[in-house]
N, C-alpha and C positions, 0 to 999 in steps of 0.2 A: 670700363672706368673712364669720367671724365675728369679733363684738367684744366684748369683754368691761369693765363698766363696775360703778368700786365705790364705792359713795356713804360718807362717813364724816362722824362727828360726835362732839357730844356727845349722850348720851344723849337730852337733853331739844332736840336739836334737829331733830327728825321726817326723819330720815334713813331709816328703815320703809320711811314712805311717802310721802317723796318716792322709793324705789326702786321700792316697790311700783306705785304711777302709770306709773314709768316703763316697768317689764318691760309690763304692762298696756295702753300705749297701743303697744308695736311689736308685742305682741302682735295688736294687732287690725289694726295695720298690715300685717297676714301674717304675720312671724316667726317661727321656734320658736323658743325662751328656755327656759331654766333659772335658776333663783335661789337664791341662799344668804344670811338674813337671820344677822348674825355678830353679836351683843351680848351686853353682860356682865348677869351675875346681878343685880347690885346695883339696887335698885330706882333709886338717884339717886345715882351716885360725885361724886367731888367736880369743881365746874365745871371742865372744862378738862385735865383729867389722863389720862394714858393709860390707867386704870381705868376709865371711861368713857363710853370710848369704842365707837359705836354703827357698825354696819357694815350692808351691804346692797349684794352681787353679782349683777348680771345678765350673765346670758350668750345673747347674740341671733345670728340669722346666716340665711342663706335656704337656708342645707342644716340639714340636721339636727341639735339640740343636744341632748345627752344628758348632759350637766353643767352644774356650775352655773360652766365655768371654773376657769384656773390662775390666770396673774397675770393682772393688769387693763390695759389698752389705755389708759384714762381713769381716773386718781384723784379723785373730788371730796372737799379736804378744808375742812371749814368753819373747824377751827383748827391750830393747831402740833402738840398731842397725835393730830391724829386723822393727817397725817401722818407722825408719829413710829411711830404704832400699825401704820398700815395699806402703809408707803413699800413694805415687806417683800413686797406681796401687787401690785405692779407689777412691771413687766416694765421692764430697762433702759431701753427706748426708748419708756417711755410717757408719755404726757402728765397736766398736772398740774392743774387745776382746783382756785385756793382764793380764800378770801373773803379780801382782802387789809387790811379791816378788821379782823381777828382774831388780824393775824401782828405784834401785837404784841410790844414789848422785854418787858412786864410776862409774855403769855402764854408766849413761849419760855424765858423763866428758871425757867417752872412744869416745865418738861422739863428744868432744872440744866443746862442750855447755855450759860447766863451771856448772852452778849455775841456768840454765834457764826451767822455768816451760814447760815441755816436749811438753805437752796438747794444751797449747799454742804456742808452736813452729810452730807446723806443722799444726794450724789453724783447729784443732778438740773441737767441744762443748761439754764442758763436759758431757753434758745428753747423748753424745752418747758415754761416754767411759763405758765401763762393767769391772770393775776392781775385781778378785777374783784370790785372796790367793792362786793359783795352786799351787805351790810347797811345800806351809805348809799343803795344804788339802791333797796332796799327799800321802805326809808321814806320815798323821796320817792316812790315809787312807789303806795304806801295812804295817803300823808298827807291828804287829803279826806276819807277815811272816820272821821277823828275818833277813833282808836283810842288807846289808851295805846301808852307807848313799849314796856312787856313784850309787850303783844297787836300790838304792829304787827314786833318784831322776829321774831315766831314764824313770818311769812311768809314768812323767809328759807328755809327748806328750796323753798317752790313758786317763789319766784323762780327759785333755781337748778336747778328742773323743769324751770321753761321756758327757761333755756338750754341745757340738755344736750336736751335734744327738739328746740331749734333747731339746736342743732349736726349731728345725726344726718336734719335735714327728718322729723320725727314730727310730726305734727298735734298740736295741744292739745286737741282736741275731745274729746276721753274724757275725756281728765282733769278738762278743764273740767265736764262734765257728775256723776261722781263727786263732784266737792266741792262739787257743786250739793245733791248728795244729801246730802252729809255733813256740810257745814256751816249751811244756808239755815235749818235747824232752830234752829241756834245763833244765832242771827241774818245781819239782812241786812249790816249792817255787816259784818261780819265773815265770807262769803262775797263779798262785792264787794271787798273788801280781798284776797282770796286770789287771785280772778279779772283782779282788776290786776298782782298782783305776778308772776304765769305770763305774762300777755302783755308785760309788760315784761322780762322774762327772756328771753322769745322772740324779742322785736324788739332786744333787747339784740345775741343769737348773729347773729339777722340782719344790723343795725348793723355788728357790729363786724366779721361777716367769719367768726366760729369756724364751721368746718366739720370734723365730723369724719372718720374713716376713710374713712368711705364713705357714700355716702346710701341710706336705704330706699327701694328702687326696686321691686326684683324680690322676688318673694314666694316662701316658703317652699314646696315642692311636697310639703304633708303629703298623707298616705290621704283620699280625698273622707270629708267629713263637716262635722258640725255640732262645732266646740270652743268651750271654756273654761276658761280659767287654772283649775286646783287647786292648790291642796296636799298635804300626805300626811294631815293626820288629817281632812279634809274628805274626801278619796274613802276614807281606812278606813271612815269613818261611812256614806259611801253603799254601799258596796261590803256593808257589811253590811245596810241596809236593804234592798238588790236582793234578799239574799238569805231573807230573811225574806217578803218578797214571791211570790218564785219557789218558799218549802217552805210557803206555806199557812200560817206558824209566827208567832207575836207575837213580836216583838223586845222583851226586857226588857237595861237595861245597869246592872250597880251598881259604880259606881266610888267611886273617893277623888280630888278633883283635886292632881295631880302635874304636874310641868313633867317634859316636854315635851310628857305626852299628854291634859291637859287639854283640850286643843281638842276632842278626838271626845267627850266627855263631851258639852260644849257645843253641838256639832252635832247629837248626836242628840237633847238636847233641843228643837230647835225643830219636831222632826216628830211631835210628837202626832196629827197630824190622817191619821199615818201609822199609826197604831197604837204605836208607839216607845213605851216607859216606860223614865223613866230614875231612878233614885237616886240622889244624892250620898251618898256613908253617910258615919258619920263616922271613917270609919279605912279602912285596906287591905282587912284583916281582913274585916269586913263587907262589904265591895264583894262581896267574892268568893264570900259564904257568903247574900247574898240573888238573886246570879245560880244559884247552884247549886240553890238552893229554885226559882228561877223556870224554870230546866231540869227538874227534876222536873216543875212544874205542868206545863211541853210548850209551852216557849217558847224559841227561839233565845238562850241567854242569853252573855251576854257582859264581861266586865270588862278596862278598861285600866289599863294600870299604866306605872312606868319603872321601873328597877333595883331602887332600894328598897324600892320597892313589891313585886315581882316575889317577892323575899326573904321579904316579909312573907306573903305568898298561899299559900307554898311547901306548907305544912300542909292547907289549906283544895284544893291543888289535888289531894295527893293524895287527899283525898278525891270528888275527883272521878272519878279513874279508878279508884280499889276502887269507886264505885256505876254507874260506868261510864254517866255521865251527859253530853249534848252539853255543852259549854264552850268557849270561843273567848276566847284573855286576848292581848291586844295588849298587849307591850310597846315600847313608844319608847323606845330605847337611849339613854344619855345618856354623860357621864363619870362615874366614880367610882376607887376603891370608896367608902361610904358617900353622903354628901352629892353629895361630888363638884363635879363642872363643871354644873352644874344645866340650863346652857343652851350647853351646848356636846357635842359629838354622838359616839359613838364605839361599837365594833361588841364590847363586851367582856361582854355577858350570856350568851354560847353557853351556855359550858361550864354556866352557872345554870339555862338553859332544858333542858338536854339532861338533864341529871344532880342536879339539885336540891332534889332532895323524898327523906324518907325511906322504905328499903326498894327493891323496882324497882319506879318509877312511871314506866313509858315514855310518851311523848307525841310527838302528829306536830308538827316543827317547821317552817314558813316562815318566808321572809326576802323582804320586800317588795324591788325594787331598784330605784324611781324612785317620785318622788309620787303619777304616775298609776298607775303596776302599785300602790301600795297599795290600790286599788278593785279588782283582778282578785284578790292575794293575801287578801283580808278575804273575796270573796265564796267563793274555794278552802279557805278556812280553815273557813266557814260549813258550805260541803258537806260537807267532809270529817269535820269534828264530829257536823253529823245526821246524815250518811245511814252514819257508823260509830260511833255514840252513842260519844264517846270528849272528850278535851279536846283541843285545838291550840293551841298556843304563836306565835302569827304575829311574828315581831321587823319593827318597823321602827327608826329613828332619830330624832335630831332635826333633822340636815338632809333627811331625806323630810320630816317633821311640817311642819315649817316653809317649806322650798321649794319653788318652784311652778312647773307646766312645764304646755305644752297637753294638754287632755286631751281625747276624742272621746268626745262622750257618746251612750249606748248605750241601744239597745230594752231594756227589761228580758228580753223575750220569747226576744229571740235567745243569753241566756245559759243556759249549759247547766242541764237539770233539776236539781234536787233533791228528794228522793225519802225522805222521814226516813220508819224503820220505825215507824211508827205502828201498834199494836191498840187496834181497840175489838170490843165486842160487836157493835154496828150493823154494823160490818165483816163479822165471823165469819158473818153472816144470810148474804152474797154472796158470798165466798169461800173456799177452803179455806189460802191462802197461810201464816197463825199458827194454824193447829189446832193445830199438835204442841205449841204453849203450854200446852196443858189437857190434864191427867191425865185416867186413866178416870171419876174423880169430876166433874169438870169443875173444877177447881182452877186458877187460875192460877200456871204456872210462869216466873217473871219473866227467871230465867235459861236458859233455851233460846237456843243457839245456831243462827244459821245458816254458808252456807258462808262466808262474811267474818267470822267469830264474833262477827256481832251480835245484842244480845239486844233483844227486843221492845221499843218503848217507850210504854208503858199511859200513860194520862197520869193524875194522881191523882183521883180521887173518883168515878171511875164504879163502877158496882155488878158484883161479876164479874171485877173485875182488882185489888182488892185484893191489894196486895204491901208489902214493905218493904225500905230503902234503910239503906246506912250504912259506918261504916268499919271493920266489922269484917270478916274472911275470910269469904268467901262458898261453898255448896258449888257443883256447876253445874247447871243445869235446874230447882231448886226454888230457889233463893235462901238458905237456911237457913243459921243461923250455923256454920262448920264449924273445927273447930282440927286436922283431922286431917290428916298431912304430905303426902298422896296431893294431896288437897283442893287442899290452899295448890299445891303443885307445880301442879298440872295448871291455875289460875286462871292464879298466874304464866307459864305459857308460853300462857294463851288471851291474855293481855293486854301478852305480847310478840309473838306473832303477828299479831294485829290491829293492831298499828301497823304491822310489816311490808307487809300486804295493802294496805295505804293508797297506797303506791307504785303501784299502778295506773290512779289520779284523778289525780297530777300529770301533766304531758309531761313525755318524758325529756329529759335535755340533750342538746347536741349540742356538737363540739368545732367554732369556724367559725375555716378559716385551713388552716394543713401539715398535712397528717396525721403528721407524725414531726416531732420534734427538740426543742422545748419547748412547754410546755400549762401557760398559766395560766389557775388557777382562782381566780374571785371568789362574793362572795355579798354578799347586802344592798346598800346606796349607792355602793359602789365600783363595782359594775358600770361606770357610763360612762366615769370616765377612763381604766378597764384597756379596755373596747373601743376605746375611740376609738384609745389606745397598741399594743396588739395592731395594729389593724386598719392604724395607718400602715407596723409595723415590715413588719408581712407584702405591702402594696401594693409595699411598696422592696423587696423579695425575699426578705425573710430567713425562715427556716425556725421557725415562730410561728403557736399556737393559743391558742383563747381559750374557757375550757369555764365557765359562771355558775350555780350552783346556786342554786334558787326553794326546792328542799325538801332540807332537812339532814337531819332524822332523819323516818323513815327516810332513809338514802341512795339516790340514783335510781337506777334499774333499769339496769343492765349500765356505771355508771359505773367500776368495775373493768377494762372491755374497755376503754373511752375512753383511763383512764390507762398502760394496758399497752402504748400504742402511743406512746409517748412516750420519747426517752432521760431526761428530768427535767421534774420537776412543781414549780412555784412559786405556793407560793398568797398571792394577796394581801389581808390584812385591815388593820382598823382596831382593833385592838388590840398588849400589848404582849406578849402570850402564846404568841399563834397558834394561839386554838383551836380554828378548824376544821380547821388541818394536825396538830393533835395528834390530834382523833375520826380525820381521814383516813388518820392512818398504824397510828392501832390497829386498823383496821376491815377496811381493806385491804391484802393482802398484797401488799408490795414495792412499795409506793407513796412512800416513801421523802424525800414530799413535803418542802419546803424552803419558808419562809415571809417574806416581806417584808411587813414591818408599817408601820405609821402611827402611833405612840403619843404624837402631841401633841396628839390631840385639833379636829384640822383634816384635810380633806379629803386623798388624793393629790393631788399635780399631775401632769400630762401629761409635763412633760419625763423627773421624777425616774422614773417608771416605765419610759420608756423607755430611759433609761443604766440600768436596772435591769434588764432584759429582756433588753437589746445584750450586759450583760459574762455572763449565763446563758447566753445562744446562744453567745458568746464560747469559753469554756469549754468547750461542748459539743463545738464546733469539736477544740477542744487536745485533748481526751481521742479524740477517735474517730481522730485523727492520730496521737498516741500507741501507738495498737496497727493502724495501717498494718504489711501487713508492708514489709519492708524488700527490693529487689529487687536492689541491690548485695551478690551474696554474701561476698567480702570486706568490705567495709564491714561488711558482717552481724556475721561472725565476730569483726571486731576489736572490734564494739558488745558483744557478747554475754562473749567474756574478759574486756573494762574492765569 
């Protein structure tokens, strides 16, 4: 059995992590979990208002979780606004956890309810509210530790740690050790203040009796291995130093920090001692144009970006594929257009990534589709850039960036090679592999093609492979600047080709479920709750597949034949466009695909996709009934004259 639990507050009252502690300790309890941390942009809304309010979803269970959850099981809210914000994201019959110190006349009139019984506002029975004193039990709870009243009410988030862990029988023991780390620095006071107020929370759930759903008993039966909680821009970051490792290649990153994909910035700065160099530059612009220098020098180069960013590179990345140079630009999807939802998550850069640059700049596109695959697609993204000197566009989101599920941590050794077409002269001494590089003079020819039309990659300053790079037309085999129509023709189709051949390094999809009747296709985040939905519709009988694309452009190899077996295709994204059913139906003939979108900027839910799935089979049902023949000959006839 899985439960779903959703912490809420006010911004400033560590709702984070107090959720974060919690996914954290059932995770170690065994569990698999998924999480969805849900806050607003505002650095500090006003106390108490629905603008400011701070969220943080876990989803736990001893089968498998591949989301971060629909509605929640458990609301924990600290005041009126965070109820008001979050009632929406519970499930009729769930239960209600609030700090009953909070549920003020003053703070409910801040939600223009006047005078109105809360309880019943928002159509909650009272047997399911769990109303307990958290802020008075607080502070009698660290009052010894001497603490001011602002520093002692700030414990309220780990009180109510340690009752939702008592409720559920989760040990404290992680957590306690965590804030051992995290606070003990800050002082003693104020780690023994925190480690009071979790045990008194704990003895509190005990005391009183709150027992949740179910207790952590039985443990998840994940693949044998070693795990640990990530996130998505923490395994982009490793996922890319794996692979930097596995090509022999320096990892250089020049970013600009953006929300939401600041964090890989961050991560790959602490691995100097990896060889890692990172740059902060001071614009987009630069990010992109000191990785492409560091690609030249024959460095895994890399920059992240989110939308605006993404927009801003656009110039700098075509210059990347007219010098046909490795590149790898993560962008973490956000809201927009412009500014946008800064911190809120959504699947609408496609059509940017696919088509966004001047002239034809084709590019391989991935789509991470859970925190931990952002480690498999960063290190796919890596290969695919060196060993086809080319750029990759990998999208993830900000609920991967941000959410965090178990992840199985991996030999370097046992991931597949990388093999970037490196020449040097040293080389040439032992093998004949880049001869056909050097004319009869012995000249270096930068542009020679092989049969994946890739061209050598000299690294700068060695004696003997002088060459030059840039963005103007190129002819082929000698590199030379060339304006004649032949020339351009024949680069542009080497550099529509070469992304094509790429298709080779992904796995292909597979449709899992009916072989006939409806086939939905996902891509990026949405993956879990269209499997999980897919997978219930098809166990109860109904005629239902479920096809996920990793790699968008190119399109996967024989996903044409997948869709052809289908009477209708429904693709489901997280935008308000539909723009992988738009590439899909230009691309493919008679795919005719049909799109159910998500345009508020919040995840699907499980249910909605299912009444979304049911009335498509539904229909399919009508239409193939429709052209039944008919075996009453009269009856026939009289159909046929009316």
């Amino acid at each position: 059995m899985n439960v779903v639990i959703r912490f809420s507050g006010d911004s400033g009252d560590g709702m984070q992590l107090a959720g974060t502690l919690f996914a954290e300790s059932v995770a170690q309890a065994g569990q698999s979990i998924s999480t969805f941390p849900d806050y607003p942009a505002e650095v500090r809304a006003p106390q108490g208002t629905i603008a400011g309010v701070s969220g943080f979803q876990v989803h736990f269970g001893d089968t498998l979780v591949r989301h971060a959850g629909s509605d929640c099981d458990l609301l924990v809210a600290m005041n009126p606004a965070a109820l008001a914000a979050h009632r929406g994201y519970a499930r009729k019959e769930a239960f209600f956890l609030i700090d009953s110190d909070s549920f003020t006349a003053e703070a409910i009139a801040k939600l223009g309810l006047g005078d109105t019984d809360i309880v019943a506002h928002y159509d909650i029975k009272p047997e399911h509210i769990i109303e307990v004193p958290i802020t008075q039990m607080t502070l009698a709870a660290v009052a010894e530790f001497g603490l001011d009243r602002k520093a002692a009410v700030k414990c309220r988030n780990i009180f109510t740690l340690g009752v939702v862990l008592g409720m559920y029988g989760v040990s404290t023991e992680y957590a306690g050790k965590v804030l051992e780390k995290r606070l003990r620095p800050k002082g003693e006071d104020i780690y023994k203040a925190n480690i009071a107020a979790l045990t008194a929370g704990e003895n509190y759930a005990e005391n009183s009796h709150l027992i949740g759903e179910r207790d952590i008993t039985q443990r998840c039966n994940l693949p044998k291995g070693d795990y640990r909680s990530i996130n998505g821009n923490t395994a982009t970051a490793w996922g890319l130093i794996a692979a930097a490792e596995r090509s022999g290649r320096p990892l250089f990153c020049g970013s600009y920090p953006i929300t939401p994909a600041t964090g890989i910035l961050e991560e790959l700065a602490k691995h100097k001692a990896l060889g890692v160099r990172t740059v902060q530059a001071e614009d987009e612009i630069a990010g992109i144009c000191t990785a492409i220098g560091a690609a030249f020098g024959g460095a895994l180069a890399v920059t992240t970006t989110s939308g605006p960013g993404l927009a801003l590179k656009s110039e700098a990345l075509g210059l990347a594929v007219m010098a046909q140079l490795p590149l790898v630009v993560v962008d973490v999807q956000r809201g927009g257009p412009s500014t946008g939802l800064p911190t809120k998550s959504e699947q609408a850069d496609l059509m940017q990534a696919l088509y966004g640059r001047n002239g034809d700049s084709p590019v391989v596109v991935l789509a991470a589709k859970s925190p931990a695959d952002c480690f498999d697609k960063a290190y796919m993204a890596a290969k695919i850039a060196l060993e086809r000197m080319m750029p990759v566009v990998l999208l993830t989101d900000g609920n991967l960036a941000n959410g965090t599920e178990p992840w199985r941590i991996v030999d370097t050794k046992s991931l597949p090679a990388i093999k970037p077409p490196v020449v040097s002269r040293e080389m040439l001494e032992h093998q004949t592999k880049w001869k056909e590089c050097f004319n009869e003079k012995g000249l270096f020819n930068p542009y020679t093609f092989n049969k994946q039309l890739v061209r050598p990659w000299a690294i700068i300053g060695e004696k003997g492979l002088e060459h030059r790079i840039g963005g103007l037309e190129k002819r082929a085999v000698t590199g030379t600047i060339s304006y004649e129509p032949e020339d351009h023709a024949f680069m542009n189709s080497v550099r529509r080709e070469r992304v094509e051949l790429a298709q080779s390094i992904v796995p292909a999809p597979v449709a899992v479920g009916a072989s006939s009747g409806l086939l939905v296709i996902s891509w990026g985040s949405v993956y879990g709750q269209v499997a999980e939905a897919v997978e219930e519709l098809y166990e109860a009988g109904e005629n239902i597949a479920h096809c996920h694309l990793d790699m968008i452009n190119p399109l996967p190899i024989a996903l044409d034949d997948i869709i052809g077996n289908y009477d209708r295709v429904l693709v489901c994204e997280q935008n308000s466009a539909g723009q992988l059913t738009l590439h899909l139906n230009s691309l493919i003939a008679g795919c005719n695909a049909d799109a159910f979108l998500a345009d508020d900027a919040q995840p699907f839910r499980v249910d909605e996709l299912k009444e979304e799935f049911a009335e498509a089979i539904n229909e399919i049902e009508m239409i193939k009934k429709s052209f039944e023949p008919i075996n009453d000959m009269e009856h026939g006839k009289d159909k046929l004259l009316s």
